[in-house]
TIDRENSE-208645 format. One line per field, with one value per residue (C-alpha): residue in one letter; residue number from 0; x, y, z; chain. Coordinates in nm, 4 decimals. Layout:
# residues N
residu (a,...) $
num (NUM,...) $
X (X,...) $
Y (Y,...) $
Z (Z,...) $
chaine (A,...) $
//
This chain:
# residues 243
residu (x,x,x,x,x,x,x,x,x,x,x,x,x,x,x,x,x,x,x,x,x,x,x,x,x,x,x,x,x,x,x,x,x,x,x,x,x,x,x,x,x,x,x,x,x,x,x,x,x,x,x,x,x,x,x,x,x,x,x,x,x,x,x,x,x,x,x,x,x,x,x,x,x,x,x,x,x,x,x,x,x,x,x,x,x,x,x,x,x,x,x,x,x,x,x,x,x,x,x,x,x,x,x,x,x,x,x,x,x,x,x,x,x,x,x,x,x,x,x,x,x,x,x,x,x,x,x,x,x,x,x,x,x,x,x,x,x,x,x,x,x,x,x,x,x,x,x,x,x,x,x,x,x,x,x,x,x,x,x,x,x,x,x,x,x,x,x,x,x,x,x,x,x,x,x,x,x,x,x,x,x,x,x,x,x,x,x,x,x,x,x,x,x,x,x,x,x,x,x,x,x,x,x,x,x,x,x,x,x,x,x,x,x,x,x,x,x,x,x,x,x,x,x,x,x,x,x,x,x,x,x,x,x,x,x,x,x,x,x,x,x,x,x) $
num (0,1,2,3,4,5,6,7,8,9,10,11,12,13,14,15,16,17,18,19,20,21,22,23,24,25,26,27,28,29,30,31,32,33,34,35,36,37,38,39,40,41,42,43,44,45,46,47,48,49,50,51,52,53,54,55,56,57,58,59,60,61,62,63,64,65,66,67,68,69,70,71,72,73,74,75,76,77,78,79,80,81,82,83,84,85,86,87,88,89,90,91,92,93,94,95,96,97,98,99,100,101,102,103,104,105,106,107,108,109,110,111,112,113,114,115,116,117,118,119,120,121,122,123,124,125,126,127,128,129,130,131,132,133,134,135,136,137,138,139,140,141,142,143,144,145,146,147,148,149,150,151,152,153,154,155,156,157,158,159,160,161,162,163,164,165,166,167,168,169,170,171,172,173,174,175,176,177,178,179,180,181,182,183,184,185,186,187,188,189,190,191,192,193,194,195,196,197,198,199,200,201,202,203,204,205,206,207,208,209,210,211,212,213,214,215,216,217,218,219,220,221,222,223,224,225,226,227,228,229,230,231,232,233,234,235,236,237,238,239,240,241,242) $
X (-1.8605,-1.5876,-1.3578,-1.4344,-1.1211,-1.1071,-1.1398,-0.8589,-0.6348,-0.6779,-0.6461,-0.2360,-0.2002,-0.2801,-0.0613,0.2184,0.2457,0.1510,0.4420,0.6743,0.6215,0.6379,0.9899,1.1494,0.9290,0.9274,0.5429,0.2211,0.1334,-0.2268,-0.2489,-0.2078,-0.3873,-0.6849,-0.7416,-0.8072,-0.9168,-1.2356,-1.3502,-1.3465,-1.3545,-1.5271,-1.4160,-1.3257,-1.0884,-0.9526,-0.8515,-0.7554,-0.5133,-0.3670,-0.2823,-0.1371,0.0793,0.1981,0.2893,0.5571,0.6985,0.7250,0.8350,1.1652,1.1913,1.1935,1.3979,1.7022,1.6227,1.6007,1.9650,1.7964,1.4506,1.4230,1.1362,1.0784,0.9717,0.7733,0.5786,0.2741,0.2195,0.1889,0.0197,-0.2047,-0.2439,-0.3635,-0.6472,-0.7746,-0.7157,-1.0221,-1.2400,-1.1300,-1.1640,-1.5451,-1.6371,-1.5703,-1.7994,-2.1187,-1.9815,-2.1437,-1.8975,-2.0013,-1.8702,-1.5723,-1.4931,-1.5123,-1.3273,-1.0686,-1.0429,-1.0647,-0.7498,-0.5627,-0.6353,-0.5145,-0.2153,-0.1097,-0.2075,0.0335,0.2947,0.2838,0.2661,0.5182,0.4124,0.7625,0.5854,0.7802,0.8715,0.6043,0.7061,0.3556,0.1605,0.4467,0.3678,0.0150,-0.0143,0.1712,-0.0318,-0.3315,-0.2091,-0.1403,-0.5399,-0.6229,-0.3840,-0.5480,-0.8812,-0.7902,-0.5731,-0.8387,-1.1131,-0.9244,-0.5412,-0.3963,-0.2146,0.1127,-0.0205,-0.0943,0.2409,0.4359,0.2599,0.3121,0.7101,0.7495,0.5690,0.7867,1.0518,1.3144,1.5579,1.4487,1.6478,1.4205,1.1032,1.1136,1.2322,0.8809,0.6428,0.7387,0.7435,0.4080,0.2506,0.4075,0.2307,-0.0743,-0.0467,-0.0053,-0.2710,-0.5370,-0.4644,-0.4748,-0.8052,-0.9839,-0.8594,-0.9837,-1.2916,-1.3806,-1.3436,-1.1543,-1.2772,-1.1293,-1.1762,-0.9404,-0.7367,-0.6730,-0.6480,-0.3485,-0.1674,-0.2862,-0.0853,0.1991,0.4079,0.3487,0.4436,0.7653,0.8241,0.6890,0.9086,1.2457,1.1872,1.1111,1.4250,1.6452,1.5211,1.6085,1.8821,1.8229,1.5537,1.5350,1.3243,1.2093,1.0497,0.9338,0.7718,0.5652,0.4398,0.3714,0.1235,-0.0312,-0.1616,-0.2788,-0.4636,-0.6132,-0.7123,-0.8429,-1.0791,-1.1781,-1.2812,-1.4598,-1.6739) $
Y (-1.3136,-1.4572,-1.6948,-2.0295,-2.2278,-2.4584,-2.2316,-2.0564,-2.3103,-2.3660,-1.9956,-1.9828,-2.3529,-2.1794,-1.8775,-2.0559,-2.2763,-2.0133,-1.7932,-2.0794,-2.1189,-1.7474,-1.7105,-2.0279,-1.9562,-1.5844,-1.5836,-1.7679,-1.6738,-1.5294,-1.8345,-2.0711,-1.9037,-1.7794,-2.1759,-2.2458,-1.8767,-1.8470,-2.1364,-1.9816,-1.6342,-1.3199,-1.2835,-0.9034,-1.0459,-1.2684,-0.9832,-0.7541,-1.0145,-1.1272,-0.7825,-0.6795,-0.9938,-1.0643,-0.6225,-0.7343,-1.0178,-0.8947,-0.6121,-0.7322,-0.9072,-0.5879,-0.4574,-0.6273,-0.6340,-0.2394,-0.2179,-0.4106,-0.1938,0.0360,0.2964,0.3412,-0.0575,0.0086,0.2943,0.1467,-0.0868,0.1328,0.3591,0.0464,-0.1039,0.2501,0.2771,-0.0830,-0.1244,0.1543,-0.0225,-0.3982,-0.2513,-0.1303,-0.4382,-0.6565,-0.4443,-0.5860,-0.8829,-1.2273,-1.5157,-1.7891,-1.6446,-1.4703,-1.8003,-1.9551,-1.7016,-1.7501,-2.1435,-2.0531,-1.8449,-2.0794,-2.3421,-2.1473,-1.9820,-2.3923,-2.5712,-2.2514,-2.2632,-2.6546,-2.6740,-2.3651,-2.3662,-2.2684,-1.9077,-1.6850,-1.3185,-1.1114,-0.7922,-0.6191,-0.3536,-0.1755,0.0396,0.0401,-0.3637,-0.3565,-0.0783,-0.2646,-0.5834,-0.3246,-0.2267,-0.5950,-0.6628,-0.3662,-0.4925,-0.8438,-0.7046,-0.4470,-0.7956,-1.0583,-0.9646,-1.1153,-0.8254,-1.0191,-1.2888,-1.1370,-0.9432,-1.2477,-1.4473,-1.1320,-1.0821,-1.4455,-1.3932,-1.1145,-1.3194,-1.1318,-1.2978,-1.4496,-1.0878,-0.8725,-1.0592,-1.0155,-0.6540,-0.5730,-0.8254,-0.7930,-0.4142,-0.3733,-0.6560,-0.4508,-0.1241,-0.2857,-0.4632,-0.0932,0.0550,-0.2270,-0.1889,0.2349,0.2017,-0.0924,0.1264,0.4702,0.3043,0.1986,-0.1917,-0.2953,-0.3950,-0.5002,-0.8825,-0.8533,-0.6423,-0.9254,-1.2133,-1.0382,-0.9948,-1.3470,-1.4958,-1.2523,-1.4753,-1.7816,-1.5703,-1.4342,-1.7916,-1.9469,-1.6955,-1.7063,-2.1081,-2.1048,-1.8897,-2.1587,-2.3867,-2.2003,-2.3654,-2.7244,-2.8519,-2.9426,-2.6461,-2.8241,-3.0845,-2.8861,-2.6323,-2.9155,-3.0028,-2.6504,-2.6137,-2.9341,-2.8381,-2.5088,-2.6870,-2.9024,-2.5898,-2.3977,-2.6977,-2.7698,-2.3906,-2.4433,-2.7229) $
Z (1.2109,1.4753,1.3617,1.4920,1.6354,1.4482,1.1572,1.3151,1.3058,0.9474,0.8695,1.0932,0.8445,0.5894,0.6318,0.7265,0.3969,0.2075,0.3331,0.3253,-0.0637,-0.0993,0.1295,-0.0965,-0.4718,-0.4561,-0.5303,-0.5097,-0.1401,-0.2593,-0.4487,-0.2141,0.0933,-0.1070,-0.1803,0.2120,0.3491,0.0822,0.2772,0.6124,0.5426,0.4120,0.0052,0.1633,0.4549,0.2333,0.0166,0.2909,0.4202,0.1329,0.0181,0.3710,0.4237,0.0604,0.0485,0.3546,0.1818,-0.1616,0.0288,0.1415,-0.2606,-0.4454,-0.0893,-0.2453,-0.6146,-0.6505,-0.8331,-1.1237,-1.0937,-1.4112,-1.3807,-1.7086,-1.7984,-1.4757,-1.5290,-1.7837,-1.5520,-1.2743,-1.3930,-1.5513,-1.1714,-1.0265,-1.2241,-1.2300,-0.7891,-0.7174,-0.9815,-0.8527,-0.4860,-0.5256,-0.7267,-0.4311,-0.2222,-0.3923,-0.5047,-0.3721,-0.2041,-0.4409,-0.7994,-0.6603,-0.4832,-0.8657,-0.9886,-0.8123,-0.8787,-1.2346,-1.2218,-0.9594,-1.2704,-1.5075,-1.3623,-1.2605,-1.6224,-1.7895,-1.5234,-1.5698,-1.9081,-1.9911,-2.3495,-2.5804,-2.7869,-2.9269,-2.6892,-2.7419,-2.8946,-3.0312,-2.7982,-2.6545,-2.3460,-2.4300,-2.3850,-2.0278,-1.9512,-2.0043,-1.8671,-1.5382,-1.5639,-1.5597,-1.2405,-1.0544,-1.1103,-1.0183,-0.7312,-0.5986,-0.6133,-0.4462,-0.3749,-0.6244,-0.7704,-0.9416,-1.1443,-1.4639,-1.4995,-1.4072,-1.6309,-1.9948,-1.8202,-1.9112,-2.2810,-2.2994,-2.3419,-2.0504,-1.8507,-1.4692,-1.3171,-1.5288,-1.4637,-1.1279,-1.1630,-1.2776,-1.1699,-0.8000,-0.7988,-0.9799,-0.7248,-0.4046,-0.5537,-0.6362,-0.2702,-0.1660,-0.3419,-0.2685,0.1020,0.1374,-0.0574,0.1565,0.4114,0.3267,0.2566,0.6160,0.4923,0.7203,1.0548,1.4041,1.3163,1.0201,1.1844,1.4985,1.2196,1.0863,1.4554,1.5131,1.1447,1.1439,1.3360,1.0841,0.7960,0.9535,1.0517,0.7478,0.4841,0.7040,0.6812,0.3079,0.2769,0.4482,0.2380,-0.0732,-0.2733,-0.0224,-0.2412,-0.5734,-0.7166,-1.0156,-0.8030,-0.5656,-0.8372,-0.9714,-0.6317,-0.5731,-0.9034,-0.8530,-0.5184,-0.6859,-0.9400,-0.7131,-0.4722,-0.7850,-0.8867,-0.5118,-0.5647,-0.8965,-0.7522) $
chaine (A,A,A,A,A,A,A,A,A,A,A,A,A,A,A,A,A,A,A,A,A,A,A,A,A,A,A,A,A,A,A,A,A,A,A,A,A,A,A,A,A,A,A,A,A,A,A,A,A,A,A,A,A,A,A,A,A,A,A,A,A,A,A,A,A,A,A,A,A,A,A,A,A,A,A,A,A,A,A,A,A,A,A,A,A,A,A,A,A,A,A,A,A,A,A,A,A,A,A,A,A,A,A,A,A,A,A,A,A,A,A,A,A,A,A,A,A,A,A,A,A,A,A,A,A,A,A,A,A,A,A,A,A,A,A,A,A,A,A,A,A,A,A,A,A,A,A,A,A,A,A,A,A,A,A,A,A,A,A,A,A,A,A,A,A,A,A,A,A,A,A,A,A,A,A,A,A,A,A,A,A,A,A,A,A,A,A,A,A,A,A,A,A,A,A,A,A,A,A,A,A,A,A,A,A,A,A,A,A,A,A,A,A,A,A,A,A,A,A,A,A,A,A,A,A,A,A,A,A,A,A,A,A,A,A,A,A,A,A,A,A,A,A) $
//
């Protein structure tokens, strides 16, 4: 169906924050604009849109982390994400807009109460490969469903006990291939249609805007403040979902 304007204008709000958190955080823009475009849109635009806009962002991230990149630490996790996207991807062909909607309040309340809370455990050290490859499956599933293809590695790089540089040395790479992935199979499947397609011309000016203003703002603001505002709105978007 057409977007309404009204609708419209919440979507290019929407996008905008969203990309302005992303540009000054370094993640979260699925988060965040799933919480408002579920409401207004199909759970399959959503999707297409968050993959397509968060792939150029994250883009430019792992654009100027790739000296830190190791392939090796990478590949289970790749190789994890590209079997779990076609599964995640066909999934959200016969899935319905009320549980998916839920779903994705459930993990917009979990992701905030962890990130909140940032319970003190001990680096994980047991699995191996084998664990981050199947933490990859689980992110290609979750990616291929609702584009939001970087949570659960960003979430085990933390248990995992690495530094902030080597965190986002995997997490951001293994969302941008997911992102990729997710978006070449929507797209080889005939998913994407002419409406999604305009909706993405129409908010690609609030995330250029909306990520080159977040980046300003990097180092301004008081990033512990502003991270707690950031997860409280998440938690309040995932249980506004829920409900």
């Amino acid at each position: 169906d057409s977007v309404l304007p009204l609708d419209l204008i919440l979507f290019l709000v929407a996008t905008f924050l969203a990309a302005l958190v992303a540009g000054l955080a370094g993640f979260a823009f699925g988060l965040i604009a799933a919480g408002v475009w579920l409401h207004i849109l199909t759970p399959l635009q959503t999707t297409t849109l968050i993959v397509a806009f968060a792939l150029l962002i994250q883009g430019i991230a792992v654009w100027k982390l790739r000296h830190a990149v190791r392939f090796e630490r990478l590949l289970p996790f790749l190789v994890g994400s590209a079997l779990g996207v076609p599964l995640g991807a066909e999934l959200l062909r016969w899935a319905s807009p009320g549980p998916l909607r839920a779903g994705v309040g459930v993990v917009l309340i979990v992701f905030s109460l962890y990130s909140l809370a940032r319970p003190k455990l001990g680096a994980i050290a047991a699995g191996g490969r084998a664990a981050d490859g199947g933490v990859g499956l689980l992110n290609g599933v979750l990616g291929g469903m609702t584009g939001l293809g970087g949570i659960l590695p960003t979430v085990w790089c933390s248990l995992k006990g690495w530094s902030k540089e080597e965190q986002r040395a995997v997490f951001q790479p293994v969302a941008v291939v997911t992102f990729a992935l997710t978006a070449a199979w929507l797209g080889a499947s005939g998913s994407i249609g002419g409406e999604t397609v305009r909706l993405f011309l129409l908010g690609l000016p609030a995330v250029l805007v909306g990520t080159w203003l977040g980046l300003k703002l990097f180092g301004r603001l008081d990033e512990a403040g502003f991270r707690k505002v950031v997860l409280a709105l998440l938690l309040v978007s995932g249980v506004i979902l829920v409900a």
